[in-house]
C-alpha positions in Angstrom: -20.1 11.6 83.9 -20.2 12.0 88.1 -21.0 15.1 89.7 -23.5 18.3 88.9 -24.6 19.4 86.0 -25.7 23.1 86.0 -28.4 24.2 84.5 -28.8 27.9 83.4 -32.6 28.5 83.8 -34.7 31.4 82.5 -38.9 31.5 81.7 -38.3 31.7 78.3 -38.1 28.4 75.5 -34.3 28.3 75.3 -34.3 28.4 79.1 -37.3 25.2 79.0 -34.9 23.9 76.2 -31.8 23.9 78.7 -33.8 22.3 81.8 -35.3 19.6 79.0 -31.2 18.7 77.9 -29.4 18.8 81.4 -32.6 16.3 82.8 -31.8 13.6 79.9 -27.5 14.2 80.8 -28.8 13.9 84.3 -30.6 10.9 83.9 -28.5 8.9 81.6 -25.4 9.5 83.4 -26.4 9.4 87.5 -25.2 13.2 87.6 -27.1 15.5 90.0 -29.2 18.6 88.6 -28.8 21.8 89.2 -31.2 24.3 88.0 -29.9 28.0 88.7 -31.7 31.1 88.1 -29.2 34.5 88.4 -30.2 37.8 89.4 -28.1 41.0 89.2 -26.4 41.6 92.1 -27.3 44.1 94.7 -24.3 46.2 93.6 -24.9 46.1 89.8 -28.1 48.8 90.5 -26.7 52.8 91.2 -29.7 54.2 89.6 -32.2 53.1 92.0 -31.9 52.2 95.9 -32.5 48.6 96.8 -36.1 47.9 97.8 -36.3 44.9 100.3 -40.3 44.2 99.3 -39.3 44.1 95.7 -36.0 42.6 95.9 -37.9 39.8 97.5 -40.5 39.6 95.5 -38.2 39.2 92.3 -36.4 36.4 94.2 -40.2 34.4 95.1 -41.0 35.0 91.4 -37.7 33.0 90.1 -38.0 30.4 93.0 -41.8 30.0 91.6 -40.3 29.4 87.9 -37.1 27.2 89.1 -40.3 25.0 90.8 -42.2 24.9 87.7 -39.3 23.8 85.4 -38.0 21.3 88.1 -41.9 19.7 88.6 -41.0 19.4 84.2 -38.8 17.0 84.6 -39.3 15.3 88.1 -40.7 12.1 86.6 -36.4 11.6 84.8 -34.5 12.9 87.2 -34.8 15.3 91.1 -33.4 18.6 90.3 -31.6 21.4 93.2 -33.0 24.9 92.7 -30.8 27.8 93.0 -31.2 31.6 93.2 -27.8 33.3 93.1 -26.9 36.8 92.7 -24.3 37.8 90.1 -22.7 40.6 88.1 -23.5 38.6 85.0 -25.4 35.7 84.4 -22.5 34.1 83.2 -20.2 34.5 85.9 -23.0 33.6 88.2 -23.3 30.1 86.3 -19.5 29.7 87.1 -18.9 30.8 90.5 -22.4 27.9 92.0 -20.8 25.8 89.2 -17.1 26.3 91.3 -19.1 25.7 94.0 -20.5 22.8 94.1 -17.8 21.4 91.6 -20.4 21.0 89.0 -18.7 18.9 85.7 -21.1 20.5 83.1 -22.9 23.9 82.5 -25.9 23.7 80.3 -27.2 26.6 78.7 -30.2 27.3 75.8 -29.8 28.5 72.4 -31.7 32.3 72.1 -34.2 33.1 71.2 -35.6 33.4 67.7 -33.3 30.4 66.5 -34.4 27.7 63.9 -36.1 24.6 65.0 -33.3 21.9 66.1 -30.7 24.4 65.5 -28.1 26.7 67.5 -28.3 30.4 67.9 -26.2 31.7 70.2 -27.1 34.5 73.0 -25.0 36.6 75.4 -24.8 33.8 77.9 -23.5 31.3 75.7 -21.2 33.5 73.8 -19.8 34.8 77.3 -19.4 30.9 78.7 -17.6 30.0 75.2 -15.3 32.5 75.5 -14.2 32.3 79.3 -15.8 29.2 80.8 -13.2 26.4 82.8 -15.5 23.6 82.5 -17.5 21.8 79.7 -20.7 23.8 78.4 -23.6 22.3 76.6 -25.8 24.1 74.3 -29.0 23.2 73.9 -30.6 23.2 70.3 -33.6 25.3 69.7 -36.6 22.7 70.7 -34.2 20.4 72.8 -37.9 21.1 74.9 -39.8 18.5 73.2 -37.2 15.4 73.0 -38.5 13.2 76.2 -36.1 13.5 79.2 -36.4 9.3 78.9 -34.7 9.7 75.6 -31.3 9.0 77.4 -28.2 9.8 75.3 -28.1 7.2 72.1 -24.9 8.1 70.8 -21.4 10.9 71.7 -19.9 12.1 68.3 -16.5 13.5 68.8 -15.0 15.9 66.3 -11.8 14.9 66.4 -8.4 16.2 65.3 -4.6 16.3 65.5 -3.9 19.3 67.5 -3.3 19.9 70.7 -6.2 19.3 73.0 -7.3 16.2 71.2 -6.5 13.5 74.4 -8.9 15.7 76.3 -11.7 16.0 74.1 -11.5 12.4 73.9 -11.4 11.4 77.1 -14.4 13.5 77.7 -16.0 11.6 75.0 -15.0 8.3 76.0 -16.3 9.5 79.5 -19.8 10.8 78.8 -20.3 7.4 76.2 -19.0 5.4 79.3 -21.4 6.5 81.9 -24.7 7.2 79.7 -24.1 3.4 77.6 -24.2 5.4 74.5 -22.3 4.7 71.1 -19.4 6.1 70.8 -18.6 7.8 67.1 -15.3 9.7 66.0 -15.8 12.1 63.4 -13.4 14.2 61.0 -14.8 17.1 59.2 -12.8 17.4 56.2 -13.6 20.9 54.0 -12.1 19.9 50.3 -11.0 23.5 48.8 -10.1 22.1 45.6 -12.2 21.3 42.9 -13.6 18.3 43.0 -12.0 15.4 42.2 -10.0 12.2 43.3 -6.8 14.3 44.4 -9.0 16.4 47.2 -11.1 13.2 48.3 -7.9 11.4 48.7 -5.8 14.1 50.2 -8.9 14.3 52.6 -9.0 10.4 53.6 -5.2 10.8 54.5 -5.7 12.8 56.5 -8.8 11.4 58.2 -6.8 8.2 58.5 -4.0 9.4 60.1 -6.9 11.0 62.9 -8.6 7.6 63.2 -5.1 6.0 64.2 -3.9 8.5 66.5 -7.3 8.5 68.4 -8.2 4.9 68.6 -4.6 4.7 70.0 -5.8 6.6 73.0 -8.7 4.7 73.2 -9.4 2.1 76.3 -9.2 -1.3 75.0 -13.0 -2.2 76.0 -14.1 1.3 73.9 -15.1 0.5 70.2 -15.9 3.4 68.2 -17.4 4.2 65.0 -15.3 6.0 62.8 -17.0 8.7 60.0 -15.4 11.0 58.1 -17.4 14.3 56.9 -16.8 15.7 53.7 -17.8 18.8 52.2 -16.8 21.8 50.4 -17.2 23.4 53.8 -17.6 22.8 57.6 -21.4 23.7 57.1 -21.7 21.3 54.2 -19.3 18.0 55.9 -22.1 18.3 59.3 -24.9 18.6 56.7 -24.2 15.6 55.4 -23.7 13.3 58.5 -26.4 11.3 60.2 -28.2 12.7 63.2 -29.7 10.6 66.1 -32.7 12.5 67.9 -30.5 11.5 70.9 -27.1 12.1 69.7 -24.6 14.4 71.9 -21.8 16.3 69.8 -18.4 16.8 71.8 -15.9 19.6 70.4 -12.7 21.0 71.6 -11.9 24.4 72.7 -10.1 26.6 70.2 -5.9 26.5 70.4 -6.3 30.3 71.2 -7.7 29.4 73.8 -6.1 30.1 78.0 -5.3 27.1 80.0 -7.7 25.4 81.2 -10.2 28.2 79.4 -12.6 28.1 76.5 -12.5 29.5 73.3 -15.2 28.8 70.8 -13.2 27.9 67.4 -14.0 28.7 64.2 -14.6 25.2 63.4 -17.2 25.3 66.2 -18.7 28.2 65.6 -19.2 26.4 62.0 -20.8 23.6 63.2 -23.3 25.1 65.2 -24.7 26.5 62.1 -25.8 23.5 60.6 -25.3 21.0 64.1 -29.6 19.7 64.8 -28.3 18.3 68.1 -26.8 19.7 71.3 -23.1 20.3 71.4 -20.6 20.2 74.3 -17.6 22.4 74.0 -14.4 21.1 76.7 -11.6 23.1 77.6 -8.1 22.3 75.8 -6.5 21.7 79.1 -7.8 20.2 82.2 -7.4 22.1 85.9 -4.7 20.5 88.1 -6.5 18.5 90.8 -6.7 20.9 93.7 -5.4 23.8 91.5 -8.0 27.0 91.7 -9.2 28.5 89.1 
């Protein structure tokens, strides 16, 4: 991974949670960090007239908390501060992340969520459902894993349809330039009741994912392969292993636009039970020079 990564800061724990996961992505990989605070633009206000004392002041006070969570992290990795203006926050995260052709935006989990779990908030749910580039969700507590941690291991959820070759690559990428294991997982939910026709139906199927991916994999990649079983999504993560420094990678949904994100329902699934942070990449990548 090359580039920025984009950090979507706010004083609260998910926000401390996001700053905590972009600085170990940061420093694992060589990216550059970007920690962005958005305010609501000076048209988004019709009730009240703009105040220039106040409008300033609001700006100083998220300067003074972009400082305090960059001075966090300052001993992994030397973070840019940002304070943009935005009808959203959102759409604020994507228009610096266009800007400064950032390759990953990093956002917290709300909050209120379980300890090492996901919860999804406005932000998140709007980036998962419109974003162009890869977004990371940090886990409730991501906050207390030491930036130094690096990244120990990428496990790809990985499937037959279309998208697949680019949720790989992105894998194969972000292993590449952090020096972490790479692992290939298939979540296998067994509706039928168990038995040896379901299991075996299910390893199949797994199979026939393992040799289609390690096809497209670079000669010098090895990879783990792991399937997860389960009478549902929920159940085939629970029962995986989970590294404290382990990075999930999913694909968009197939609903999805080009070059778009939609959060899946096999996502969405995951995220329920998932005790690290996940990336979600679009299906499609943008055309080099292309505008989104």
């Amino acid at each position: 991974m090359s580039g920025h990564i984009v950090v979507g800061f706010t004083a609260t724990d998910a926000g401390r949670d996001a700053v905590a996961l972009g600085a170990r992505l940061a420093a694992a990989s060589g990216a550059s960090l970007d920690l962005v605070v958005v305010l609501p633009g000076e048209d988004r206000s019709v009730i009240t007239p703009p105040d220039a004392g106040y409008d300033r002041f609001v700006q100083d006070q998220a300067q003074a908390w972009l400082d305090e969570a960059a001075d966090a992290v300052r001993d992994a990795v030397s973070p840019a501060t940002h304070v943009c203006y935005g009808e959203s926050f959102a759409g604020g995260l994507l228009e610096i992340a266009h800007e400064i052709g950032a390759t990953l935006i990093v956002v917290g989990a709300a909050n209120g969520g379980l300890r090492g779990r996901h919860r999804l908030g406005t932000v998140a749910s709007e980036l998962l459902h419109s974003a162009d580039v890869p977004v990371a969700l940090a886990p409730e507590g991501a906050r207390r894993i030491d930036p130094t941690t690096g990244i120990t291991r990428v496990t790809a959820a990985i499937g037959l349809r279309p998208g697949a070759d680019v949720l790989l690559e992105e894998s194969v990428a972000l292993a590449t330039a952090t020096g972490a294991e790479l692992r290939l997982v298939s979540l296998v939910a067994i509706d039928l009741p168990a038995g040896m026709a379901g299991n075996e139906s299910a390893a199949m199927h797994a199979d026939e994912v393992f040799v289609h991916a390690r096809a497209q994999l670079p000669k010098s990649i090895d990879a783990e392969a792991v399937v997860g079983l389960g009478d549902s999504i929920e159940e085939a993560v629970s029962h995986l292993s989970w590294e404290p420094g382990e990075i999930a990678v999913v694909g968009s949904s197939r609903l999805a636009r080009p070059r778009r994100l939609f959060l899946g329902s096999t996502a969405a699934k995951m995220l329920h039970e998932l005790p690290v942070p996940m990336i979600v990449v679009p299906r499609t990548r943008k055309k080099k020079g292309a505008r989104s």
